[in-house]
VOZA-591963 format. One line per 2 residues: their letters; for each residue x, z, y negated of N, C-alpha, C. Coordinates in steps of 0.001 Angstrom, whole numbers, plus 500000, padded with zeros to 6 digits. Each point is the difference from the previous one (the first is absolute). Example, Ala and Ser with C-alpha at 12.3 -4.5 7.8 and 13.67 -1.06 7.14 Angstrom:
2
as) 513190:507800:505690:499110:500000:498810:500900:500000:498800; 499650:499280:498950:500820:500060:498810:499230:500730:498910
END
This chain:
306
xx) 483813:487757:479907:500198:500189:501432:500017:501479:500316; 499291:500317:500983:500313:501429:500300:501579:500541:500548
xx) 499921:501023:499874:501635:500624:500092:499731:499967:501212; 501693:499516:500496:500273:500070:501186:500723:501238:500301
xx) 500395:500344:501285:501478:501179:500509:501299:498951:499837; 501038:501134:499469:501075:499233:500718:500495:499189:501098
xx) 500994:499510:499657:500012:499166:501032:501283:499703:501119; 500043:500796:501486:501244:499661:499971:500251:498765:501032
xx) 501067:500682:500927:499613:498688:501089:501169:500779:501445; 499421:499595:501005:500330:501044:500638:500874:499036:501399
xx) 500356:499876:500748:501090:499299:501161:500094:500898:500984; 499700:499520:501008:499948:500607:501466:501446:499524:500444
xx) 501476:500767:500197:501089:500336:499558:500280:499053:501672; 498884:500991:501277:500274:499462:501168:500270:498475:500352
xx) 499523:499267:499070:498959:498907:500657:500616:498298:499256; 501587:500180:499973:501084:499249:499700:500363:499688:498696
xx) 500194:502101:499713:500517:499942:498791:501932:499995:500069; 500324:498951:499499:501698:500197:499766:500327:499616:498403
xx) 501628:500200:499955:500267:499795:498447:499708:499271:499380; 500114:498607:500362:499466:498610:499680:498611:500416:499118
xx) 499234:500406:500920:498521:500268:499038:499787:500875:499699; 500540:501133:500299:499903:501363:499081:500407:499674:498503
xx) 501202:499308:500190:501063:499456:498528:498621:499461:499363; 499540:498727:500914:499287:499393:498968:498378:500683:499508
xx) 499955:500996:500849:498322:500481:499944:500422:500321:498855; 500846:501319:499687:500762:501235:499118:499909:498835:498273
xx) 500334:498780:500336:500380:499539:498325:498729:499382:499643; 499248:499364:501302:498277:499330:499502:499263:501270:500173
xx) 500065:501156:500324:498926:500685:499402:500482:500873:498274; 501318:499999:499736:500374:500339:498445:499565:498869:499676
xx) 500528:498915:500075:499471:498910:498397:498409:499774:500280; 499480:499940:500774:498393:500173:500098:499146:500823:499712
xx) 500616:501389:499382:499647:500486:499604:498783:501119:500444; 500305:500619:501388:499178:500935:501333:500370:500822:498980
xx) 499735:501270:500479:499926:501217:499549:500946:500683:501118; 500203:499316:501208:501203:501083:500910:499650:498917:501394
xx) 501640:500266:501074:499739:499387:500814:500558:500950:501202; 498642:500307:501131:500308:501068:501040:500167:499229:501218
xx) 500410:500729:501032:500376:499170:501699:499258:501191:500612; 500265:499501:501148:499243:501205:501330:501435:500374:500551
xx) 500233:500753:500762:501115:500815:500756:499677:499598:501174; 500618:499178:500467:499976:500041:501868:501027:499412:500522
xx) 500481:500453:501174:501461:498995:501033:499105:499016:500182; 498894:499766:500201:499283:498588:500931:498360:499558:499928
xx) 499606:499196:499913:498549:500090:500370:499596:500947:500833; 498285:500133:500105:499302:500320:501139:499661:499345:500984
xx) 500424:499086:500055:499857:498995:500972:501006:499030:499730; 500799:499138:501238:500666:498620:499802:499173:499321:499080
xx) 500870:498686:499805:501849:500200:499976:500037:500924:499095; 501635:500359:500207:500501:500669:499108:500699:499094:499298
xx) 500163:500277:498664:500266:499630:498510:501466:500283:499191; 500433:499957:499313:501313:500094:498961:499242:501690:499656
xx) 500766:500471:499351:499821:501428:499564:500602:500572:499423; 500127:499859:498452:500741:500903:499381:500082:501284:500088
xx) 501670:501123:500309:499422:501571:499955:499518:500088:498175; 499094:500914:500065:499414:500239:499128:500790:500784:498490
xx) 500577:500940:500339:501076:500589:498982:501341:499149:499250; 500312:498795:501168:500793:499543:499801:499149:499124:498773
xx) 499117:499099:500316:499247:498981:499152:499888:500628:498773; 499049:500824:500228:499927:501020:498126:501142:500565:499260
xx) 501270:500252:500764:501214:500004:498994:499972:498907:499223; 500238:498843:501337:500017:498664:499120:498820:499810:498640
xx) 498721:500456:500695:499642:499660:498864:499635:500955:498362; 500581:500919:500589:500081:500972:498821:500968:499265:498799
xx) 501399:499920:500623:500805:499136:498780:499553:498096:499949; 498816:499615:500534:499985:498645:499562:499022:499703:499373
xx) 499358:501188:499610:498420:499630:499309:500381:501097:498942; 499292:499725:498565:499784:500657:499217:498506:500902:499572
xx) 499040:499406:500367:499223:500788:499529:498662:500384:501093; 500217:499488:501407:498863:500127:501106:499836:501093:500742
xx) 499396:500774:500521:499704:500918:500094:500113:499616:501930; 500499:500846:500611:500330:500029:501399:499934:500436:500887
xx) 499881:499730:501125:500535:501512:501039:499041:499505:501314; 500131:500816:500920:499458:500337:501458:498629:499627:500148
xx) 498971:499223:500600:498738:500391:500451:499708:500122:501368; 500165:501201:500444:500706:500885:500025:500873:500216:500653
xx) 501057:500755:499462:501412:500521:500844:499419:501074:501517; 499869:500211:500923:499644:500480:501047:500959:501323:500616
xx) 499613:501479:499656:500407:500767:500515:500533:500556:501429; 499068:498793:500487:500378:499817:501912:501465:499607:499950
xx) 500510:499156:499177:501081:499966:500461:501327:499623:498681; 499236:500633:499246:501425:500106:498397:499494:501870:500054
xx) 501353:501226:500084:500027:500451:499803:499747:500356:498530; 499053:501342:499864:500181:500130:498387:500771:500656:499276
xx) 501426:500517:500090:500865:499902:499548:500733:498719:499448; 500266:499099:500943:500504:498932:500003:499274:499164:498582
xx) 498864:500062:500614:498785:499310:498776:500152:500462:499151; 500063:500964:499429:499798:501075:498848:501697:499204:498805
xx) 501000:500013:500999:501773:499589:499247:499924:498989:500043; 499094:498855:500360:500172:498562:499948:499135:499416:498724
xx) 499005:500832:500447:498799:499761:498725:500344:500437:498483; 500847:501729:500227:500630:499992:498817:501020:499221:499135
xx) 500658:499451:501219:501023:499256:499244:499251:498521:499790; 499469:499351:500299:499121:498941:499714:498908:499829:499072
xx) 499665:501235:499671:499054:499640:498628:500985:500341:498672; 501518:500820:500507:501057:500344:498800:500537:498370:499855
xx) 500069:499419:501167:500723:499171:499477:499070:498642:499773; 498740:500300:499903:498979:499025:499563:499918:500105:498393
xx) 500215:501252:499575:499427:500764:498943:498251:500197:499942; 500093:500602:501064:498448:500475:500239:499017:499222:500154
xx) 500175:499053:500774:498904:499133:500683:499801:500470:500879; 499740:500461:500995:500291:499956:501337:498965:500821:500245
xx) 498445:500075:501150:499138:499785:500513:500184:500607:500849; 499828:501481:500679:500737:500524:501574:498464:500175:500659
xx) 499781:498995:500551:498770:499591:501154:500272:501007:501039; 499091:500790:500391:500579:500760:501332:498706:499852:500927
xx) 500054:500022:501831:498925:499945:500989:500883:500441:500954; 499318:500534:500657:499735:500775:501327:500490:498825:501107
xx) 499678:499035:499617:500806:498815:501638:498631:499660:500461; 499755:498781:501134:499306:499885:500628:500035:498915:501175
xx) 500742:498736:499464:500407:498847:500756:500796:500621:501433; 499398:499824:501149:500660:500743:501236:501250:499249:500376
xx) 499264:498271:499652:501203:499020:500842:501876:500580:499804; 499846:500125:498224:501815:499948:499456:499971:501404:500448
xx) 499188:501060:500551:500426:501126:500011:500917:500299:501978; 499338:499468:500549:500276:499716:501141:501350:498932:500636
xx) 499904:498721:498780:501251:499385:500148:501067:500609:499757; 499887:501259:498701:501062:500186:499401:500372:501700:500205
xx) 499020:500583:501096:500444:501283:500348:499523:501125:498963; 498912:500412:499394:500028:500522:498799:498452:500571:500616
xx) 499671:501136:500278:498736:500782:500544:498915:499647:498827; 499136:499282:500140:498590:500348:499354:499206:500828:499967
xx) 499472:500407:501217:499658:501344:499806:498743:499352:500170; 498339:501175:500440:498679:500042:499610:500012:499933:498458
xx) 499198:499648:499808:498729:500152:498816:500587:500613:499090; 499453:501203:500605:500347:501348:499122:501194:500429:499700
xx) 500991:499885:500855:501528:500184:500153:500084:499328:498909; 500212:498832:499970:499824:498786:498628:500210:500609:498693
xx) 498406:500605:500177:499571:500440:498501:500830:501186:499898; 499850:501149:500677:500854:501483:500141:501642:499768:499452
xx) 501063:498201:500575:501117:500070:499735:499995:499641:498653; 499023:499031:499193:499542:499269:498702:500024:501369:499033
xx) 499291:501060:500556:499692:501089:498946:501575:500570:500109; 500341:500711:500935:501592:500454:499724:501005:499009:499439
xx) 499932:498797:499744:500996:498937:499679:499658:499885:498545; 498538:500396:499750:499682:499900:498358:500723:501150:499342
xx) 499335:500899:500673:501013:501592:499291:500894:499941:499884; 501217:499521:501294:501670:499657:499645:500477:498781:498482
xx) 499011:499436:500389:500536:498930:499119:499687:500675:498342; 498723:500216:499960:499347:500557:498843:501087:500876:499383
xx) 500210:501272:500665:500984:501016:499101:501382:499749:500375; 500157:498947:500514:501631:499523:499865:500132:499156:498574
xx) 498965:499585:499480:499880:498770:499087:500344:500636:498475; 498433:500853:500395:499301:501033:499060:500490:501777:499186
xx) 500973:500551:501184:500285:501123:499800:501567:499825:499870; 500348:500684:498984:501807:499901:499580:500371:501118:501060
xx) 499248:501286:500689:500319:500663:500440:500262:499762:501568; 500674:500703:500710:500741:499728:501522:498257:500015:500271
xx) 500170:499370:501370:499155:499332:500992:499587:500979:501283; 499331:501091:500532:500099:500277:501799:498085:500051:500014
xx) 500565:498499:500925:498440:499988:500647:500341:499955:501717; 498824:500929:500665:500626:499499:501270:498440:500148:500611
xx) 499754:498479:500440:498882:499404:500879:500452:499572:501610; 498926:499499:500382:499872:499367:501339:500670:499150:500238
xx) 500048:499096:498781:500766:498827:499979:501122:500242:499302; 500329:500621:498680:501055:499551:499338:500478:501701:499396
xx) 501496:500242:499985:500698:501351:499599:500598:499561:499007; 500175:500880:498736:500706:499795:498947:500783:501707:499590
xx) 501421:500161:499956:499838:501360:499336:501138:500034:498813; 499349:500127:498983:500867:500109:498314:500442:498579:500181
xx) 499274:498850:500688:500581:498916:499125:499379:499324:498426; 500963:499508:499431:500137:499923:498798:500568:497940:499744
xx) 498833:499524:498961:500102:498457:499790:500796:499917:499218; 501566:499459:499513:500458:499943:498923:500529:498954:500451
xx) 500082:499327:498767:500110:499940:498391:497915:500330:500696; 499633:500421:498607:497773:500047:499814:500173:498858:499346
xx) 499076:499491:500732:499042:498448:499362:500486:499873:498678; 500201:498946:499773:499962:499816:498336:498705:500410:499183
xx) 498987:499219:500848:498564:499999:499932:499442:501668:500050; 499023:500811:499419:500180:501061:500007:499047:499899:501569
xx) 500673:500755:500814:498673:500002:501139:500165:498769:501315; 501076:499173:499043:500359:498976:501167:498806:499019:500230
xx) 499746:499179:500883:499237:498606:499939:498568:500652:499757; 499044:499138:499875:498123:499760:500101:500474:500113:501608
xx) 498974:501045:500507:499689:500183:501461:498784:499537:500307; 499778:498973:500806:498967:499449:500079:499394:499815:501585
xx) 498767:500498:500465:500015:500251:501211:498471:498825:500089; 500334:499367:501479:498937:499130:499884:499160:500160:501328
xx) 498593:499551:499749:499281:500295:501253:498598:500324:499333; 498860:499942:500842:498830:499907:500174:498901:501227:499863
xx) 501023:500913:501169:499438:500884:500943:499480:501387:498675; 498946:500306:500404:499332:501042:498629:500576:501509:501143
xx) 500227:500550:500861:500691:500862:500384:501196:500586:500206; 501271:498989:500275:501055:500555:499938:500531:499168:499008
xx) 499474:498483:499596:501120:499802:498727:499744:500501:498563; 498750:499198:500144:499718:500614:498148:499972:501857:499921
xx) 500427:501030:500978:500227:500792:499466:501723:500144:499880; 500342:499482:500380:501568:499595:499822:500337:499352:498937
xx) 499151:499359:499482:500439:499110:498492:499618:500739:499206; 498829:501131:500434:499547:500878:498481:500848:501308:499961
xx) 501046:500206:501486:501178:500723:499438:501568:499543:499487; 499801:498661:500338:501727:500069:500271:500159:498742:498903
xx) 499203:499022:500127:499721:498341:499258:499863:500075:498201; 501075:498794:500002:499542:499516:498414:499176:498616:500092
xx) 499550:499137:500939:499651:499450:500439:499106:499487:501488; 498824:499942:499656:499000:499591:501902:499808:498888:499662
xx) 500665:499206:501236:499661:498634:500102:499174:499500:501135; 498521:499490:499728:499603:499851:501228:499787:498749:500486
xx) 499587:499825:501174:500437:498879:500842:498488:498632:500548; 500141:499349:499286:499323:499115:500424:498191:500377:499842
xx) 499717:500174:499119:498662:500952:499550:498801:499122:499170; 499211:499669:500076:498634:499287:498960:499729:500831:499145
xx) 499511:500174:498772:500033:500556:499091:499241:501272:500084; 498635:500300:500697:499576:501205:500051:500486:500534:501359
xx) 500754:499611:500629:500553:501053:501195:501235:500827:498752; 500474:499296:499781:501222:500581:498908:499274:500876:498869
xx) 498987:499674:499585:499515:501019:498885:499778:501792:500972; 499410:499436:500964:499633:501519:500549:501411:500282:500623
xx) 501123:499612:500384:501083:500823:500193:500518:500731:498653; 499821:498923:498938:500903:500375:498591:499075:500908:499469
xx) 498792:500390:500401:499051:501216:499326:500243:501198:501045; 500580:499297:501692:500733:501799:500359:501165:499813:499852
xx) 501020:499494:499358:500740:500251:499638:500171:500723:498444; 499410:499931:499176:499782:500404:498738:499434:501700:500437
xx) 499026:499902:500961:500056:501770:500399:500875:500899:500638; 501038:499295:500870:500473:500675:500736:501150:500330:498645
xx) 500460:499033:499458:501074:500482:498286:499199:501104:499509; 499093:499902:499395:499159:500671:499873:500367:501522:500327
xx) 499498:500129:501228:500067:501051:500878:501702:500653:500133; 500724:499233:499648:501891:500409:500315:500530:500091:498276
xx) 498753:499724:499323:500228:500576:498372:501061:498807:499550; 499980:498288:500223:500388:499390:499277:499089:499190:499374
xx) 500070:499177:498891:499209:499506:499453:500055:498265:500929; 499273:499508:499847:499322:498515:500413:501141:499129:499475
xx) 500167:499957:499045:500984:499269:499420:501644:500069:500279; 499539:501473:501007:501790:499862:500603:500343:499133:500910
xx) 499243:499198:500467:499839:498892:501462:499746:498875:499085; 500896:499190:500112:499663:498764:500227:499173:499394:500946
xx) 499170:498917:499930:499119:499689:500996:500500:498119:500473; 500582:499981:501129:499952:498638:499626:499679:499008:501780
xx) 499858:499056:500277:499952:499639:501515:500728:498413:500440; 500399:500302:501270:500899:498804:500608:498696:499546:500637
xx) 499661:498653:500383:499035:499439:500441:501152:498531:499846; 498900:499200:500956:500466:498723:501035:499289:498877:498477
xx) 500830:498708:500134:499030:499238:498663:499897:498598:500922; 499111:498826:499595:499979:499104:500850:499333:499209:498465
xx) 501111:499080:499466:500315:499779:499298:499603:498200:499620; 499305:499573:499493:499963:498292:499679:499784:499773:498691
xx) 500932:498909:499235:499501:499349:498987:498767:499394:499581; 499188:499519:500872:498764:499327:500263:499444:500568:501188
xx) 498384:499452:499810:499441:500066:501084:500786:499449:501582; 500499:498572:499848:500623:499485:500814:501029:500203:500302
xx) 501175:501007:499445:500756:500726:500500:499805:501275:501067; 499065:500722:499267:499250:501219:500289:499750:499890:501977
xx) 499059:498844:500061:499286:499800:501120:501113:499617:500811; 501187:499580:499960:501246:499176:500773:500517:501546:500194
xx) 500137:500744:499228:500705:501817:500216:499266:500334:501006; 498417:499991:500252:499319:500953:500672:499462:499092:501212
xx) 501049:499097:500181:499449:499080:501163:500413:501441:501055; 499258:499777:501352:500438:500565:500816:499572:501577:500001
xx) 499642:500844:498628:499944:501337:499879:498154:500366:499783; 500128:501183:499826:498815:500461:499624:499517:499257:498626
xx) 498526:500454:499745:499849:499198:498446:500132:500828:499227; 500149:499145:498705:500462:501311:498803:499482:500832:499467
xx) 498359:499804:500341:499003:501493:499809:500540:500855:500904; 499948:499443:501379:500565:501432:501223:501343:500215:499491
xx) 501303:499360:499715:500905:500461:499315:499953:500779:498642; 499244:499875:499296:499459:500988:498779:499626:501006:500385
xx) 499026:499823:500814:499476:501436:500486:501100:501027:500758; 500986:499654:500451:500975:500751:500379:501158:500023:498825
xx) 499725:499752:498885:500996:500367:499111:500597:499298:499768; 500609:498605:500593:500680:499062:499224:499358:499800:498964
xx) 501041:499112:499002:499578:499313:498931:500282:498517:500503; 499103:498911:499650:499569:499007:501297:499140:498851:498502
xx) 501029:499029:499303:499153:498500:499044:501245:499914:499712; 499490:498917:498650:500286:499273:499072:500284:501086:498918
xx) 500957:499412:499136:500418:500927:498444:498706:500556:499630; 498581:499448:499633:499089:500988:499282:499504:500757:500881
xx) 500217:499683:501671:498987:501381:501054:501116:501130:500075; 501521:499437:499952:500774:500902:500251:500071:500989:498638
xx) 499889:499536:498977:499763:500797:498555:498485:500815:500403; 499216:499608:500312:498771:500644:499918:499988:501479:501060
xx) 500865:499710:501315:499985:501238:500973:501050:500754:499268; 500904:499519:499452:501269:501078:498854:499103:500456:499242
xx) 498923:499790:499296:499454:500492:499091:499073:501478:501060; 499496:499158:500871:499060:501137:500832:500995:501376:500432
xx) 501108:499905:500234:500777:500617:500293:500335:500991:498821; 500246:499264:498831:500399:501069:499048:498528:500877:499554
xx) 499296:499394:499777:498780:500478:499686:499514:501381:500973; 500297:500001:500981:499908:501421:501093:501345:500959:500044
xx) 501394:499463:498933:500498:501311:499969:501416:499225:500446; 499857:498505:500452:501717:500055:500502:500959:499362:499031
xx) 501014:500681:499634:500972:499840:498920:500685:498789:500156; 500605:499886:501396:500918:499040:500197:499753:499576:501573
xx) 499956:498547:499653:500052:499374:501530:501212:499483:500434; 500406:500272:501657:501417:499296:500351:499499:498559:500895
xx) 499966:498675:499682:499456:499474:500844:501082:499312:501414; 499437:499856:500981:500787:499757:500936:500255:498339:500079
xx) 501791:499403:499888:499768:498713:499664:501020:500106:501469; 499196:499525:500966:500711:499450:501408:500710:498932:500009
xx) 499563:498777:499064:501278:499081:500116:501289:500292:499086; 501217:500487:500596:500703:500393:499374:500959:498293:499190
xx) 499319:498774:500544:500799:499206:499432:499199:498779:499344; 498866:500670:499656:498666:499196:498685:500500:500836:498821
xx) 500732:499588:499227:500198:500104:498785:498899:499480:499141; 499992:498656:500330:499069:499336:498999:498610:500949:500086
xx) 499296:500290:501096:499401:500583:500179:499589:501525:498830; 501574:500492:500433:499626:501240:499082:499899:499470:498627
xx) 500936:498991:499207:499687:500094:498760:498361:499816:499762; 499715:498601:500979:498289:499943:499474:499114:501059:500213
xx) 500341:501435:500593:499463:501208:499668:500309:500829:499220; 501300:499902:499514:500544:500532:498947:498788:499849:498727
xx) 500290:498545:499584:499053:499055:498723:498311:500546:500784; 499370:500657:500944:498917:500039:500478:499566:501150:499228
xx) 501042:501089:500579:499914:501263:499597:500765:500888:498705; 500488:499580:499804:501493:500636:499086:499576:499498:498404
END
């Protein structure tokens, strides 16, 4: 069989995540044997209804001490509205008390709806990206540098502050920044990232980001191999043909869903696009499992893929 990417599995946190199934996601993705299990950060959908919602820091404590060996964290934690200070002492103490699992997903924000319900400025575009780059720097040499802290930006002032207790971890969590965009992110992951995760991609759109991404490292004098490469994408999932077709009642078909980057069959099509995927460069896939209460489901992808 050709090599696949890792494998993780990823939960949209908004969209009626509570303890009940966090508890139970957290113990069926350890004995099943994923490679790591990530959420999204949001107060709410983008649209009604609104949903159950775990806060996000709170959940990953939990699951720092209830899992032993899965790999975790943010996709992504949103600078619009988690200060990066704040981020920086939560994250430290959460991958200390994981013993170094812990995954620090970081983005710029974008969902307007929870930003507007909940009072928290989004900002243009650019503002976005401009607060993303000062929130990387704070976080970065708060993590990274034993020495006092004074940064002072547009967005965020720091002067001689200092992280103590330092990470257990030398350097503190995998910083992992996710997104598409070949102008303001991937040069942000080729300064600040141990990890680019990109989003919903077919296999040669992703090769030509991961070949400018390999230059722009390049160009900032790190080697290729300092990035992890890995992507969150949507899965649409059947045991059979006749499962398959009952999933995609109602939606696009699964070529037009392929072509936008899902992964979209049965155990051997879904092995075959994992394979296309690794084969252009991606290390690890997070796949997106929306029913948070098909268990059965995940194991028969577990035994698909794993």
């Amino acid at each position: 069989m050709s090599q696949l990417p890792e494998v993780a599995l990823m939960v949209e946190g908004q969209n009626g995540l509570n303890w009940p199934r966090w508890q139970r996601l957290a113990r069926a993705a350890e004995d099943l044997g994923f490679v790591g299990l990530f959420r999204s950060d949001h107060f709410t959908n983008a649209r009604p209804p609104d949903k159950d919602s775990l806060e996000l820091w709170v959940s990953l404590t939990y699951f720092a001490t209830h899992t032993r060996r899965l790999e975790f964290g943010p996709l992504v934690t949103p600078l619009s509205f988690r200060h990066p200070v704040h981020t920086a002492r939560m994250a430290r103490d959460v991958d200390d008390l994981s013993g170094g699992r812990l995954v620090l997903g970081l983005g710029a924000g974008w969902q307007e709806r929870e930003h507007r319900m909940f009072g928290f400025p989004l900002g243009s575009l650019r503002e976005r990206f401009d607060r993303l780059a000062e929130g990387l720097e704070v976080i970065t040499r708060l993590l990274r540098s034993p020495e006092p802290v004074t940064f002072h930006g547009r967005y965020f002032h720091l002067e001689g502050a200092v992280l103590l207790p330092r990470p257990a971890r030398p350097g503190g969590p995998r910083i992992l920044i996710g997104g598409n965009g070949p102008r303001r992110t991937l040069p942000l992951v080729a300064r600040y990232a141990d990890e680019w995760n990109a989003l919903f991609l077919p296999p040669e759109r992703f090769a030509a980001l991961n070949a400018r991404l390999d230059a722009l490292l390049h160009a900032a004098g790190r080697e290729p191999t300092a990035v992890r490469r890995s992507m969150m994408t949507g899965l649409v999932f059947g045991r059979d043909q006749a499962e398959l077709a009952r999933r995609l009642e109602g939606r696009a078909s699964a070529e037009d869903l392929r072509a936008r980057g899902l992964i979209v069959g049965t155990p051997e099509q879904v092995r075959e696009q994992l394979a296309a995927l690794a084969a252009v460069g991606v290390q690890r896939v997070m796949l997106q499992w929306l029913d948070l209460d098909d268990l059965e489901g995940l194991t028969a992808l577990a035994e698909a893929v794993l």
